[in-house]
C-alpha positions as CSV (number, residue, x, y, z in Angstrom):
1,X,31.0,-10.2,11.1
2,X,32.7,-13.0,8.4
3,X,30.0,-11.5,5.5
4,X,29.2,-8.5,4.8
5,X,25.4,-9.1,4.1
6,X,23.3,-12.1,5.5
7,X,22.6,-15.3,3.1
8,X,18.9,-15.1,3.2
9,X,17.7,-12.5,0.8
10,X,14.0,-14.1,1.1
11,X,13.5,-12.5,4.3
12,X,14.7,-9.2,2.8
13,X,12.1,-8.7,0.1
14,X,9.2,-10.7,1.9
15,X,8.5,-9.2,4.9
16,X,5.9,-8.5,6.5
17,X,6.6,-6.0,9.6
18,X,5.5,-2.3,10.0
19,X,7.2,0.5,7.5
20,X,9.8,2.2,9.8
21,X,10.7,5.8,9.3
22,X,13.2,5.8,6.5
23,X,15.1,8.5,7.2
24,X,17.9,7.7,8.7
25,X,18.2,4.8,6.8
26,X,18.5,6.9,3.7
27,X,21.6,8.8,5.4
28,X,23.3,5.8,6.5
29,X,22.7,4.3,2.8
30,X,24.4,7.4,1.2
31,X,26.9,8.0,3.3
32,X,28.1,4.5,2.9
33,X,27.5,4.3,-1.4
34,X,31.8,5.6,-1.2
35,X,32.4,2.3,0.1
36,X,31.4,1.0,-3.4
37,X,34.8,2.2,-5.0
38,X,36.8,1.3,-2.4
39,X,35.8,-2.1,-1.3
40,X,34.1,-4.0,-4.0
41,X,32.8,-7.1,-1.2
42,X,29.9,-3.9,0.0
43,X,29.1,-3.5,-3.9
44,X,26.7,-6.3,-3.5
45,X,25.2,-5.6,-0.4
46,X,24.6,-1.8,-0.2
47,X,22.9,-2.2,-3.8
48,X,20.7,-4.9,-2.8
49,X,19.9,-2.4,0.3
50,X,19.6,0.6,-1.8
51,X,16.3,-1.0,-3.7
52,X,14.3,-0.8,-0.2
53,X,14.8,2.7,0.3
54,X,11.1,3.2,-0.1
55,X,9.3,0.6,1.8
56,X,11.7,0.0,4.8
57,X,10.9,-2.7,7.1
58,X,12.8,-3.7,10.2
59,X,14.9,-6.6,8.6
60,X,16.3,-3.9,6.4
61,X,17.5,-1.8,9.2
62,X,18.9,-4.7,10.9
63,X,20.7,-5.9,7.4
64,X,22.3,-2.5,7.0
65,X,23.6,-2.8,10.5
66,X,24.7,-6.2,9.8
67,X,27.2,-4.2,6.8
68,X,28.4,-1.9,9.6
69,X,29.4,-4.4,12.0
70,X,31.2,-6.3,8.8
71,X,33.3,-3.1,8.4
């Protein structure tokens, strides 16, 4: 990936899919919050991602994958 997040944020907070079982996205999330000090282009994105921590939707999932591809 050329960008470490996607350029529509719309989709992010307006969806309207099925919760999904946050778990694992709460582990990913955390174990990637280092990145923060050590490459300042994920700041922006794994912020953004941290707000949805409690209603996850699909198209967060898929946006945090997006970050790992990117790295």
């Amino acid at each position: 990936m050329s960008t470490p997040m996607t350029t529509n944020l719309k989709n992010l907070s307006a969806s309207e899919e099925e919760l999904v079982d946050p778990t694992l996205y709460r582990q990913l999330i955390w174990s990637l919050m280092y990145l923060i000090n050590t490459m300042l282009d994920t700041c922006f994105p794994m912020n953004t991602l941290n707000q949805f921590m409690v209603e996850l939707r699909q198209v967060h999932w898929v946006a945090v994958k997006h970050v790992l591809r990117y790295l």
